[in-house]
Each structure stands twice: as C-alpha cells, then as structure tokens.
FIKOLZA-1660 file (N, C-alpha, C; in steps of 0.1 Angstrom, whole numbers, plus 5000, padded with zeros to 4 digits):
% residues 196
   i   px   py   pz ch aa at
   1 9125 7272 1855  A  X  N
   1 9135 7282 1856  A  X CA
   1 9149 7274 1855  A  X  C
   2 9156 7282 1852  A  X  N
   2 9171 7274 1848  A  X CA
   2 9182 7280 1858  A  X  C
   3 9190 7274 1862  A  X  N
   3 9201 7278 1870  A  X CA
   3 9213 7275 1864  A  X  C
   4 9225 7286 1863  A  X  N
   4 9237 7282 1860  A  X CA
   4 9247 7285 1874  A  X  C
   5 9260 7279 1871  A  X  N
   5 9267 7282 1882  A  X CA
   5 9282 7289 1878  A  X  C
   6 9289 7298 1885  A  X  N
   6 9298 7303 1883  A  X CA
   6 9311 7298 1896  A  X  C
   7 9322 7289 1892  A  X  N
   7 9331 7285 1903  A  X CA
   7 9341 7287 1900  A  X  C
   8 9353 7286 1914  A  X  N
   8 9365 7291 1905  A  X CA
   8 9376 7277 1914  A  X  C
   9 9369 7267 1926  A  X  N
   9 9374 7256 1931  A  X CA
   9 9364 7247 1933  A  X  C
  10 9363 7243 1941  A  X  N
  10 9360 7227 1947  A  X CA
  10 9342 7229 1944  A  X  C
  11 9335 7243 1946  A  X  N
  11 9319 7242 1939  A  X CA
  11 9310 7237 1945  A  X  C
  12 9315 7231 1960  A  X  N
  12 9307 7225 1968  A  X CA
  12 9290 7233 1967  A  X  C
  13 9287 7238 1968  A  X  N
  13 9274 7247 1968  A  X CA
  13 9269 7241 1954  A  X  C
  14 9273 7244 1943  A  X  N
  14 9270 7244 1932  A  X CA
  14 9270 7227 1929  A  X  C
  15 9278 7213 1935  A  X  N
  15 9270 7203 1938  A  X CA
  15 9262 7206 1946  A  X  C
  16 9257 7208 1957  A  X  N
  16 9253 7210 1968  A  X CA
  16 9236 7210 1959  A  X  C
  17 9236 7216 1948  A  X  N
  17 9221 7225 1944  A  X CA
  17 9219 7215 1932  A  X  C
  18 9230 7209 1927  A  X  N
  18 9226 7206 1915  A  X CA
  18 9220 7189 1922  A  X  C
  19 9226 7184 1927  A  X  N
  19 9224 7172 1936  A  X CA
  19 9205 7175 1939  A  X  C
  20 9205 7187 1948  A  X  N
  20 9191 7187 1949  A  X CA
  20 9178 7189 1940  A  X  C
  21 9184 7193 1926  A  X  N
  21 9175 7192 1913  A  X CA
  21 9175 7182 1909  A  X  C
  22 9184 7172 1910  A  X  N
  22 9185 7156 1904  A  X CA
  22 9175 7151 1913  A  X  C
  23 9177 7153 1926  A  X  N
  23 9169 7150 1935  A  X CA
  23 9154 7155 1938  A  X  C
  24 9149 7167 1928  A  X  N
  24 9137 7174 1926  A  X CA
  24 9133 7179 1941  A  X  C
  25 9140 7187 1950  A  X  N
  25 9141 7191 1960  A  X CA
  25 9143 7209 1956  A  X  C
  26 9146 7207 1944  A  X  N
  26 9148 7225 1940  A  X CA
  26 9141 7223 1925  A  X  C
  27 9127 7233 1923  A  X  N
  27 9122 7227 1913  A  X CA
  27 9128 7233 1897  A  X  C
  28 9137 7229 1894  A  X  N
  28 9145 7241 1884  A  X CA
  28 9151 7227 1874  A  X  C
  29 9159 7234 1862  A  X  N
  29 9166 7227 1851  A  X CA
  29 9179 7231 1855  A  X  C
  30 9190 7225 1853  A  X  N
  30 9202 7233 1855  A  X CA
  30 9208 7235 1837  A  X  C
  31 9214 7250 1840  A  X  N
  31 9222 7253 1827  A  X CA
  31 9234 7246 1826  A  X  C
  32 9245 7257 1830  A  X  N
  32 9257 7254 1821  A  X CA
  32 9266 7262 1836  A  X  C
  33 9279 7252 1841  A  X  N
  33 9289 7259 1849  A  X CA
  33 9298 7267 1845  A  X  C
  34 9304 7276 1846  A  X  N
  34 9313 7283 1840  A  X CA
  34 9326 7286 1853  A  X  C
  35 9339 7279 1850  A  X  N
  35 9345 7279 1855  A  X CA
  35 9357 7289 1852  A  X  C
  36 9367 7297 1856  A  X  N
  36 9383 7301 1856  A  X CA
  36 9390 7293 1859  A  X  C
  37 9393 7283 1864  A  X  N
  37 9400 7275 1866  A  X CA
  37 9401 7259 1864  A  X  C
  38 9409 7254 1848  A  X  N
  38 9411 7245 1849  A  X CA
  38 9413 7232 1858  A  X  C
  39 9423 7236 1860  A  X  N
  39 9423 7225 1875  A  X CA
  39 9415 7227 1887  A  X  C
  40 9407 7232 1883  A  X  N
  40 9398 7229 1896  A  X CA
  40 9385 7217 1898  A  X  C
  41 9389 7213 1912  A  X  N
  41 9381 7202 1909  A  X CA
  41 9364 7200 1906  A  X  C
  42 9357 7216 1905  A  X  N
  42 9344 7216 1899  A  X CA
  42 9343 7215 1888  A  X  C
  43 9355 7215 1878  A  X  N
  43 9359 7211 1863  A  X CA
  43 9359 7198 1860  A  X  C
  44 9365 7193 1866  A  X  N
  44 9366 7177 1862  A  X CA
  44 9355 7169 1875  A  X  C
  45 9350 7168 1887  A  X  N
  45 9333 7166 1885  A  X CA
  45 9327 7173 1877  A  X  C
  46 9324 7182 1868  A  X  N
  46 9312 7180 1862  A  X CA
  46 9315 7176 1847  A  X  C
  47 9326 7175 1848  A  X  N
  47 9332 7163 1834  A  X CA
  47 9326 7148 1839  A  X  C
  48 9330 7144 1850  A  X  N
  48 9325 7134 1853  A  X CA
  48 9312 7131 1855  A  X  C
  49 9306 7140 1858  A  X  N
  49 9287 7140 1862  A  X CA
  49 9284 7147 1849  A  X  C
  50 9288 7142 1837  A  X  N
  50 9281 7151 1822  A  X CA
  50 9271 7165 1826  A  X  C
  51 9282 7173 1835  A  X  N
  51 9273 7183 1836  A  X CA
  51 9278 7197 1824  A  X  C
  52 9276 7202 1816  A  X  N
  52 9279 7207 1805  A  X CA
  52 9294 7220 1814  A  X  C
  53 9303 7221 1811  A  X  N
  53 9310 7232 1817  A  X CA
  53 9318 7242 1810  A  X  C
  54 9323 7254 1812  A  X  N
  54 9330 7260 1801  A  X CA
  54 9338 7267 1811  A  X  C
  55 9352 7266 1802  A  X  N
  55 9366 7273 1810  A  X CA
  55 9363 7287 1801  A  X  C
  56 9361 7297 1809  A  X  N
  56 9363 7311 1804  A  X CA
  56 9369 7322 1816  A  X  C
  57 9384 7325 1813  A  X  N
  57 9394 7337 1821  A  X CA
  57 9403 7341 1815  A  X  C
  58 9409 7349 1828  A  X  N
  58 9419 7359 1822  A  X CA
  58 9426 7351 1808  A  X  C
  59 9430 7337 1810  A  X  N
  59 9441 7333 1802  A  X CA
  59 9431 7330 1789  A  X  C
  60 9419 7329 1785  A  X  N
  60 9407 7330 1773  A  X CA
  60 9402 7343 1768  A  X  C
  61 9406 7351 1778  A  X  N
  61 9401 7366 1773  A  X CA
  61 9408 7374 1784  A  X  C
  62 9420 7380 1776  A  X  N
  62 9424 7392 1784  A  X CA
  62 9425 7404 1784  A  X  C
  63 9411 7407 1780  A  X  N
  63 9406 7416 1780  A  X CA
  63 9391 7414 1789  A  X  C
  64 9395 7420 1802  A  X  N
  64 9381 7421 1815  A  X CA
  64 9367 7419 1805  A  X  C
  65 9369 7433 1796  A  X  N
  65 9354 7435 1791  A  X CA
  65 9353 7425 1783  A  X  C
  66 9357 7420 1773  A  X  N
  66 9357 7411 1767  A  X CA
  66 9351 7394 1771  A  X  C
  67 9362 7392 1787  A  X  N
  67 9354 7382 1793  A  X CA
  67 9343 7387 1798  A  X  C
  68 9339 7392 1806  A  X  N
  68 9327 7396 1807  A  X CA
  68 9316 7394 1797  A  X  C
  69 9314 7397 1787  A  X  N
  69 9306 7398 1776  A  X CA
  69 9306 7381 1775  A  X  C
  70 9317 7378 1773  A  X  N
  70 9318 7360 1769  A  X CA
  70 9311 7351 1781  A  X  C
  71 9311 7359 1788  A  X  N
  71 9306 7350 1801  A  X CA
  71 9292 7351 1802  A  X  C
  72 9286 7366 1798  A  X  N
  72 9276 7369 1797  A  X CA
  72 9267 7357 1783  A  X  C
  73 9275 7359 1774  A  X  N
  73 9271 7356 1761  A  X CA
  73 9266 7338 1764  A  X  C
  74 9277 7331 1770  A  X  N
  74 9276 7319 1776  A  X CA
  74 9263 7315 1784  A  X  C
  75 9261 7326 1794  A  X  N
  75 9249 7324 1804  A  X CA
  75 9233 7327 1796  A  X  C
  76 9238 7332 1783  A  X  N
  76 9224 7339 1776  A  X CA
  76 9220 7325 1771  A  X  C
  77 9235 7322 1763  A  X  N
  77 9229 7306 1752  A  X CA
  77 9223 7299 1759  A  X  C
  78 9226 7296 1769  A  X  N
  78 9222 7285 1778  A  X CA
  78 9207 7290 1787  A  X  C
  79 9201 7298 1779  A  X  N
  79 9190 7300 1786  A  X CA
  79 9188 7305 1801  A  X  C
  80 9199 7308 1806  A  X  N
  80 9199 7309 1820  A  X CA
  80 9195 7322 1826  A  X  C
  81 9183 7310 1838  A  X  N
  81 9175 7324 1848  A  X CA
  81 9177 7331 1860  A  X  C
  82 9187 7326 1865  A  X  N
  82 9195 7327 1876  A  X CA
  82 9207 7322 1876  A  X  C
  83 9217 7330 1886  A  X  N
  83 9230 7326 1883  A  X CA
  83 9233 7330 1897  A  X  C
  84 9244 7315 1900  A  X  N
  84 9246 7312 1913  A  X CA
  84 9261 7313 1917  A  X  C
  85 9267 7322 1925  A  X  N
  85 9285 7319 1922  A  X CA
  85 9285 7309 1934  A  X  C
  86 9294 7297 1935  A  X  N
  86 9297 7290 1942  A  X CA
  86 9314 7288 1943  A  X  C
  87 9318 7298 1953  A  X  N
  87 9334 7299 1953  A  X CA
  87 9340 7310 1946  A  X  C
  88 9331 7315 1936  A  X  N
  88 9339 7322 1923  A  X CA
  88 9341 7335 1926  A  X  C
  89 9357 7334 1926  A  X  N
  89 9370 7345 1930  A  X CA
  89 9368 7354 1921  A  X  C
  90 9362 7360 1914  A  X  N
  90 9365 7372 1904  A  X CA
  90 9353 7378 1906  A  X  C
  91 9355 7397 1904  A  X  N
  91 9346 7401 1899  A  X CA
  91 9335 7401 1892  A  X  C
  92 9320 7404 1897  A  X  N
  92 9314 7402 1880  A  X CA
  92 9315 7411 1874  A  X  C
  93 9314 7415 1861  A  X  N
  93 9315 7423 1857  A  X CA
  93 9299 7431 1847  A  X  C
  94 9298 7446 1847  A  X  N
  94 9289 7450 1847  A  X CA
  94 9281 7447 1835  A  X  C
  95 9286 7441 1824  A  X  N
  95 9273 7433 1817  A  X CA
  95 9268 7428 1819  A  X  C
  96 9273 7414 1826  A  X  N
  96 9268 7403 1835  A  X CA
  96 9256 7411 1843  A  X  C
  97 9259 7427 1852  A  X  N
  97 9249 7423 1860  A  X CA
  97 9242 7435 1858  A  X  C
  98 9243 7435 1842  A  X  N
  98 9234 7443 1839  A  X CA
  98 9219 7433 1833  A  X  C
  99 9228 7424 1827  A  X  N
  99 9218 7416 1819  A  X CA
  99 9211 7403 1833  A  X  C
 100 9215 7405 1846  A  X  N
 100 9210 7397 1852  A  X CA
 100 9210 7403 1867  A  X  C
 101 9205 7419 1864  A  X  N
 101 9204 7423 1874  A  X CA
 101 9194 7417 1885  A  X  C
 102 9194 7417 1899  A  X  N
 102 9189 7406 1911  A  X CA
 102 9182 7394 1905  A  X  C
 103 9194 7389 1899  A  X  N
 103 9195 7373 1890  A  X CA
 103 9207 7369 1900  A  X  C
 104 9218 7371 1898  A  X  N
 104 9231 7370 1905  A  X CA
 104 9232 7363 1924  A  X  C
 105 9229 7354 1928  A  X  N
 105 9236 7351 1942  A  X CA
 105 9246 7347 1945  A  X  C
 106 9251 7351 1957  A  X  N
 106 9262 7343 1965  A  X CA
 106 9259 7343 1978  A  X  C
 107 9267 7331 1981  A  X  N
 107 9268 7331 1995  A  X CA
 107 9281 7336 2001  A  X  C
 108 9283 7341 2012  A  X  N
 108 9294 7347 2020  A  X CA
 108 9294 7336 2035  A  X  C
 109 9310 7333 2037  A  X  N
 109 9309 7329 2053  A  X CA
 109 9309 7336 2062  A  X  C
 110 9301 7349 2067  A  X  N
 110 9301 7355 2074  A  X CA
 110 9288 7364 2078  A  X  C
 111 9280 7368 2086  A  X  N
 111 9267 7373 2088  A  X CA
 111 9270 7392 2084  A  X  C
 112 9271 7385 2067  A  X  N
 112 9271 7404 2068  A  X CA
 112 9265 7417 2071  A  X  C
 113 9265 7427 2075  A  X  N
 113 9279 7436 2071  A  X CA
 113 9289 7435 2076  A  X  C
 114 9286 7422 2083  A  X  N
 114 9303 7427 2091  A  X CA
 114 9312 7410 2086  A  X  C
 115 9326 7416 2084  A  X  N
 115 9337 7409 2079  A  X CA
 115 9332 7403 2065  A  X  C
 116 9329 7416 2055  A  X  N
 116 9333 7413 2042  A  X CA
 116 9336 7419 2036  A  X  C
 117 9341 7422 2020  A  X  N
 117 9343 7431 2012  A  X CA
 117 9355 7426 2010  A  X  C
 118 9365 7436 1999  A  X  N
 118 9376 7434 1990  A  X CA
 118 9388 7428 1998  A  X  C
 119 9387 7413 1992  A  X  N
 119 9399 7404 2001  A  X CA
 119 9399 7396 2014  A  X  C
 120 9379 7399 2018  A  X  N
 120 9383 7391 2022  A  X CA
 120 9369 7378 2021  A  X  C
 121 9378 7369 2018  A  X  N
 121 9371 7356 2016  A  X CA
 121 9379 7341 2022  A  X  C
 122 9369 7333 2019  A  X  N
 122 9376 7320 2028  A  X CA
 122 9379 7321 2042  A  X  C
 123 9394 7317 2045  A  X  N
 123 9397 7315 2060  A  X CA
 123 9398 7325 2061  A  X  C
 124 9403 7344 2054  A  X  N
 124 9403 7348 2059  A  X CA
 124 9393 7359 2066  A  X  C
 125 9380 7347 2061  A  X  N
 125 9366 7358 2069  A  X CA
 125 9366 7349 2083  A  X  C
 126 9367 7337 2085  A  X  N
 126 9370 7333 2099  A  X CA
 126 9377 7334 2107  A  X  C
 127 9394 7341 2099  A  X  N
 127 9400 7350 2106  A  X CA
 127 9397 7361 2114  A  X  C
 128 9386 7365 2108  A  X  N
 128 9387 7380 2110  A  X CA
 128 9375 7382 2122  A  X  C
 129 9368 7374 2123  A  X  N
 129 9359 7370 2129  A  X CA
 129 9361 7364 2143  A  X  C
 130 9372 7358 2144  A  X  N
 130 9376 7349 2155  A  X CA
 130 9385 7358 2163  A  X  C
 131 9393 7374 2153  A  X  N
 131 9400 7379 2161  A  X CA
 131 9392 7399 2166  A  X  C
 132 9380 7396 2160  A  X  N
 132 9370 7409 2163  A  X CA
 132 9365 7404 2177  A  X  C
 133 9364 7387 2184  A  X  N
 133 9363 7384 2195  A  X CA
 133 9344 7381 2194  A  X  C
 134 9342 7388 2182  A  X  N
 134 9320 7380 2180  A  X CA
 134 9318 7368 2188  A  X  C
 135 9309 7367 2188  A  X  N
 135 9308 7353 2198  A  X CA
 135 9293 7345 2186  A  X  C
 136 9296 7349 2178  A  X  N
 136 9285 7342 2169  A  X CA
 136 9291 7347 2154  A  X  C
 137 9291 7339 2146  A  X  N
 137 9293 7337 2128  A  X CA
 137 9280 7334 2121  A  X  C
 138 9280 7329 2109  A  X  N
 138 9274 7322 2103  A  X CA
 138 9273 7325 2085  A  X  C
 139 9262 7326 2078  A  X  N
 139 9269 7329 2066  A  X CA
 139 9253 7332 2059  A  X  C
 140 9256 7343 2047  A  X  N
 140 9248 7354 2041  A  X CA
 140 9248 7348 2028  A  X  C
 141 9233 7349 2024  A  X  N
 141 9231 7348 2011  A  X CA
 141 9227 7357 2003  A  X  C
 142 9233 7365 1990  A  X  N
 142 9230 7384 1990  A  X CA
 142 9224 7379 1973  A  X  C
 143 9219 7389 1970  A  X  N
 143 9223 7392 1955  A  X CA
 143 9232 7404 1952  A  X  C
 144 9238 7400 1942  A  X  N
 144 9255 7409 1939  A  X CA
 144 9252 7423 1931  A  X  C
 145 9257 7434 1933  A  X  N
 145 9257 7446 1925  A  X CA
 145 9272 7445 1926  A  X  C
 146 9272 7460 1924  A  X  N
 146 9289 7461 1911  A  X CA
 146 9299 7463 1922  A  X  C
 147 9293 7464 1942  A  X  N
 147 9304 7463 1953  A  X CA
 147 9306 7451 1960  A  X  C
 148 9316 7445 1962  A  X  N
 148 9315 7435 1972  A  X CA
 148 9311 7437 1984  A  X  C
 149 9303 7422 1985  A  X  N
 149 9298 7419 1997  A  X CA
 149 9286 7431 2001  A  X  C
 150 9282 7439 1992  A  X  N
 150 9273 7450 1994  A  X CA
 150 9257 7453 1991  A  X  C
 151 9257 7440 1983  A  X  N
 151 9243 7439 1978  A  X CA
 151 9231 7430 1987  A  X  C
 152 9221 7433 1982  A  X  N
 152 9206 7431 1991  A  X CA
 152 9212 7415 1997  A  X  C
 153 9209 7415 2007  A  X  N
 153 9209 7403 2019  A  X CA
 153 9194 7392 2013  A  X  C
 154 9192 7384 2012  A  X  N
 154 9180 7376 2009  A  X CA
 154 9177 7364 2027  A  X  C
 155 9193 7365 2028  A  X  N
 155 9187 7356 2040  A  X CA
 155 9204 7351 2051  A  X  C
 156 9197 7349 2062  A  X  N
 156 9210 7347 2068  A  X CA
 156 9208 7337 2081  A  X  C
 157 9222 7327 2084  A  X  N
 157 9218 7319 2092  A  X CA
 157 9230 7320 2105  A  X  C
 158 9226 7322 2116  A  X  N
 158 9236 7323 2126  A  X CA
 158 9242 7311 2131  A  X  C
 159 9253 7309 2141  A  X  N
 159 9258 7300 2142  A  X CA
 159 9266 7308 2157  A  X  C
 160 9270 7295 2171  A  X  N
 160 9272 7301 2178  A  X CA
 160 9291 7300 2180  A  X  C
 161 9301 7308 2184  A  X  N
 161 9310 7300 2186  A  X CA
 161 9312 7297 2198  A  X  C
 162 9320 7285 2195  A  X  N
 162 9325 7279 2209  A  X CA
 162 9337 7282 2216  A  X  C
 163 9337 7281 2231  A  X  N
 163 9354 7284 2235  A  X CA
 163 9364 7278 2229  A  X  C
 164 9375 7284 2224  A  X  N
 164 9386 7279 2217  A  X CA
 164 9383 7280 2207  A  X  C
 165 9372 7283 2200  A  X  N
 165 9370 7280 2181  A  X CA
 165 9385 7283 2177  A  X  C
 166 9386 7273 2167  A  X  N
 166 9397 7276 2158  A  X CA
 166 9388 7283 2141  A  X  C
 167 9397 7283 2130  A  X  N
 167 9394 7289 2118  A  X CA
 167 9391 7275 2117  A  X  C
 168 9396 7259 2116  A  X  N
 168 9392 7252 2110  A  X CA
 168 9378 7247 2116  A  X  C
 169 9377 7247 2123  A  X  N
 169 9365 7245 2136  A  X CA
 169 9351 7252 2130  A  X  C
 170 9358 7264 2130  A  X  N
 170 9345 7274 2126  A  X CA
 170 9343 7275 2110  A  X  C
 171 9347 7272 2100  A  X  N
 171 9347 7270 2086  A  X CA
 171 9340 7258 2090  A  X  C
 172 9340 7252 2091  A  X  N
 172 9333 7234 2090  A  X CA
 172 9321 7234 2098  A  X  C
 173 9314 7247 2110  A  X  N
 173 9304 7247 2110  A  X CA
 173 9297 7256 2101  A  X  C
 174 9305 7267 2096  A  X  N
 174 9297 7273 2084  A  X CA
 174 9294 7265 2071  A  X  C
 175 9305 7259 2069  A  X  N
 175 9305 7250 2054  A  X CA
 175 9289 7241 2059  A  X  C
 176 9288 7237 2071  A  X  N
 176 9278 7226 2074  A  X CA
 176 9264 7233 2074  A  X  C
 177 9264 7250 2072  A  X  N
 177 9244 7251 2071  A  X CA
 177 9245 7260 2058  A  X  C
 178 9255 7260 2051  A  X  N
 178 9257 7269 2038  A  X CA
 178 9249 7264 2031  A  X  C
 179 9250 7249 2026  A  X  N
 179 9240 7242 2015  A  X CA
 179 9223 7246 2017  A  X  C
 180 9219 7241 2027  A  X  N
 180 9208 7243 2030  A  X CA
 180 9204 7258 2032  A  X  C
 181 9208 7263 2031  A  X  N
 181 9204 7281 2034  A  X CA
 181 9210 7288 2019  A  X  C
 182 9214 7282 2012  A  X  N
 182 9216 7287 1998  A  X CA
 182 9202 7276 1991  A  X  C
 183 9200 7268 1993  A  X  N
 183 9189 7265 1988  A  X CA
 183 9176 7270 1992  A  X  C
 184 9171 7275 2008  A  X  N
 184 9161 7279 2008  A  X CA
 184 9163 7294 2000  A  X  C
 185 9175 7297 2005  A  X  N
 185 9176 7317 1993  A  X CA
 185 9171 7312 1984  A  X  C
 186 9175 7304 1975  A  X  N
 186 9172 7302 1959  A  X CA
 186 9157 7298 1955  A  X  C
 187 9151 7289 1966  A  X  N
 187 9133 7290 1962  A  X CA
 187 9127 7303 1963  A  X  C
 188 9136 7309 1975  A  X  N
 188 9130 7324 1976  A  X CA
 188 9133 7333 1966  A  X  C
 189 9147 7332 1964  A  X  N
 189 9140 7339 1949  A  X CA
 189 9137 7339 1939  A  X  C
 190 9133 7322 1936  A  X  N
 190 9128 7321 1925  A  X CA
 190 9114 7327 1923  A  X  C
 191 9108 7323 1941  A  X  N
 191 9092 7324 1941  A  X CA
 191 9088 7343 1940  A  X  C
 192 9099 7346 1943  A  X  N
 192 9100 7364 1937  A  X CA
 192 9095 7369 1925  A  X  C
 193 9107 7359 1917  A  X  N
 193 9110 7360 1898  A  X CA
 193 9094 7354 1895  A  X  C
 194 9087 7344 1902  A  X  N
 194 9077 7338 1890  A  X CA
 194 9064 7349 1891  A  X  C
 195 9065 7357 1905  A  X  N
 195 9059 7366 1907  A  X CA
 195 9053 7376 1900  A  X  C
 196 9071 7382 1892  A  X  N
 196 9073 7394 1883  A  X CA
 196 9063 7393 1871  A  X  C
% end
C-alpha cells in the first residue's frame, strides 16, 4: 500500500510515519508529499531526505477547482492508497475526496467532538480547551468528509491536564502521543482497506 502526505508547515507526523517505513514499523511504500507552502520546512526536509515533493496552491492554481483536480491528479500518478494530512491548512476539496473517499486521515489536537471545526486549529484548540476548564485533552484521528473536524473518528488518545497547564505545556503533551496514535490509526486502516 502506498501512502502520500499532504503539509502545509513543519510535517512532523508525516516524518513521524515516513521515518517509520524506512524503519519497516509501518508496512507500506511512501508516495509523493504535496505541500502549499514553499517555505515550509516539510519542503526543504524532504528536499533533503530525496523524498519526491510537489508545491501545489493558491499561488499554482487559482482556481479552488482546478487545484483540487491537480492535487488529485498528483496523488493518482503517484499511485497513492492513502492519503495522510499532516498540518495541512486548507480544505480538501471534493474531487480529492471523492476519488479517495475513507482514504483521507488527519489528526486533530483535541478529543473530538469537542473543540474543533472551522478555525480552529493549533494553539488555538488548546486554547479553547484550557479555557472550557476539561480537565483532560488529547488528540483524534478521523477520516475527512467535505465538514471539518466531522468525519468518522478511527481512534483516540486521552491525556490528563495538570494544575496550571499552560497552551505550551499542553501542545507538547499532545505533540508527544500524536505520532504513535496516527501510526496505530494508519495500520488500522490499512488492515480495513486489505480487507475490502
């Protein structure tokens, strides 16, 4: 099975998985990354780690549907059997997840339903989380349909907070079981797909 990755910063996840296929800990091929953002630093690692990457956004196609299609078209050549977002800020769009419907994961920092959807990502889901007064976080691995943060849950890992948690505090214990809980999601759904 082949895995591609969709990032739009730093991609930690998407090393996170590829590291563990070099490492034969995830039994897969990796495709092709597809980034929006040049300077980002998941662009130049995988310039550096010859991992194949392609800049496709607004400023390549400004036309939504158009990228869409190109992103799609990208993920097709490259054989890819799953498709993983790690960081990646944009919408997918409905080609994409037509042609890879519950193909698509992400992870979320937050034990959803609660504290996600439109806007809010990063710090400001530990924001929001730290000021609902929860006394527990952690973070959700879904496959994506056409709403945020709304599609099927595959798996989730709690986490407790402590008195005084700060946003930095509590991001750096989510950041710390994300990797591993996006990789068990991902055997699980692969062992779904070989199923089909």
């Amino acid at each position: 099975m082949k895995i591609s990755f969709l990032a739009s910063h730093g991609g930690s996840a998407a090393k996170h998985l590829i590291k563990a296929i070099h490492e034969k800990r995830l039994a897969a091929d990796i495709g092709i990354v597809i980034t929006n953002n040049l300077d980002s630093e998941i662009y130049t690692w995988c310039k550096e780690n010859k991992i194949e990457i392609h800049y496709l956004s607004g400023k390549t196609h400004p036309n939504a549907e158009k990228k869409d299609k190109a992103i799609c078209s990208a993920l097709l050549d490259a054989k890819t059997d799953l498709v993983i977002l790690s960081g990646y800020m944009k919408k997918i769009g409905p080609t994409m997840l037509s042609a890879y419907s519950n193909k698509i994961l992400n992870i979320h920092p937050s034990l959803l339903p609660r504290h996600g959807g439109k806007g809010l990502y990063g710090n400001r889901v530990h924001e929001a989380v730290l000021t609902s007064g929860d006394r527990e976080s952690g973070a959700t691995v879904q496959l994506i349909n056409e709403k945020y943060d709304e599609g099927p849950i595959v798996s989730q890992q709690k986490i407790e907070l402590s008195t005084g948690e700060t946003v930095e505090s509590l991001k750096a214990k989510v950041e710390a079981i994300e990797g591993d809980l996006y990789l068990h999601s991902i055997k699980k759904v692969m062992s779904t797909l070989h199923c089909l």
